[in-house]
N, C-alpha and C positions, 0 to 999 in steps of 0.2 A: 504494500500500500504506500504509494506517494507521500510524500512527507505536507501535512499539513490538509489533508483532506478528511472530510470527515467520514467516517463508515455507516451507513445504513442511513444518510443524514437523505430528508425528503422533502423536497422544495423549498430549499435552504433560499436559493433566489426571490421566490416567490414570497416566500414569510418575509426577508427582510425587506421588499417591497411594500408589503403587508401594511410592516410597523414603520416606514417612510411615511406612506399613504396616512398612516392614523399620525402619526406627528405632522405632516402639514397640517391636516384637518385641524390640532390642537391649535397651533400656530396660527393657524388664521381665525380662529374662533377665540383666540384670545387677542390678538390685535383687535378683533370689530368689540369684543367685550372693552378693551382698553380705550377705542376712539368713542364708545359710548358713554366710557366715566366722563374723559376730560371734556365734550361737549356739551356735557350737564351743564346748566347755570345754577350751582348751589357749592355752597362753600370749600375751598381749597382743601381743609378737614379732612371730611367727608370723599374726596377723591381721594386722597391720597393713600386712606388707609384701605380702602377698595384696590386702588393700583397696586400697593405694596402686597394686599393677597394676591390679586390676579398674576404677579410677579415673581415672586417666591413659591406659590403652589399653583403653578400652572391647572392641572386637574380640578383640583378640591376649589381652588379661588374663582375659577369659571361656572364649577357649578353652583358655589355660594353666592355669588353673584346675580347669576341667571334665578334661583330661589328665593332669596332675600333682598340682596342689594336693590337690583333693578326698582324695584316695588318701593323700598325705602326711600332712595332718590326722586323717584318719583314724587312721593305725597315729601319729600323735603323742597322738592323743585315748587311744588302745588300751595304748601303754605308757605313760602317767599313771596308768590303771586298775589298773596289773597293781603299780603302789607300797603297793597299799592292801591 
């Protein structure tokens, strides 16, 4: 056996395309979750510590976001409006 090949290994190509395919997905799903903090009009605070999840835990921070954040900023965006 060649040096450096693996034995019995099965669509060794294919799988790490796989896990490309699902890390772009992450990466673009976390950019669009990221140009949705900082386009918010509600206090620097509030994005930042959002960005700092979405940043540090790509997975987990995307889907707290998508679950919680989004919704929070929301009615934070909604009662700034209602001062005017």
């Amino acid at each position: 056996m060649a040096r450096g090949r693996r034995r019995g290994g099965r669509g060794g190509k294919a799988a790490t395309r796989m896990w490309e395919g699902l890390g772009f997905v992450l990466l673009a799903a976390n950019l669009l979750v990221l140009w949705d903090i900082v386009r918010r009009p509600v206090d620097t605070g509030n994005k930042l510590v959002w960005i700092a999840l979405v940043w540090l835990f790509p997975f987990l921070g995307l889907l707290l976001y998508l679950l919680v954040g989004r919704g929070s900023l929301i009615r934070v965006q909604r009662a700034g409006r209602s001062h005017y």
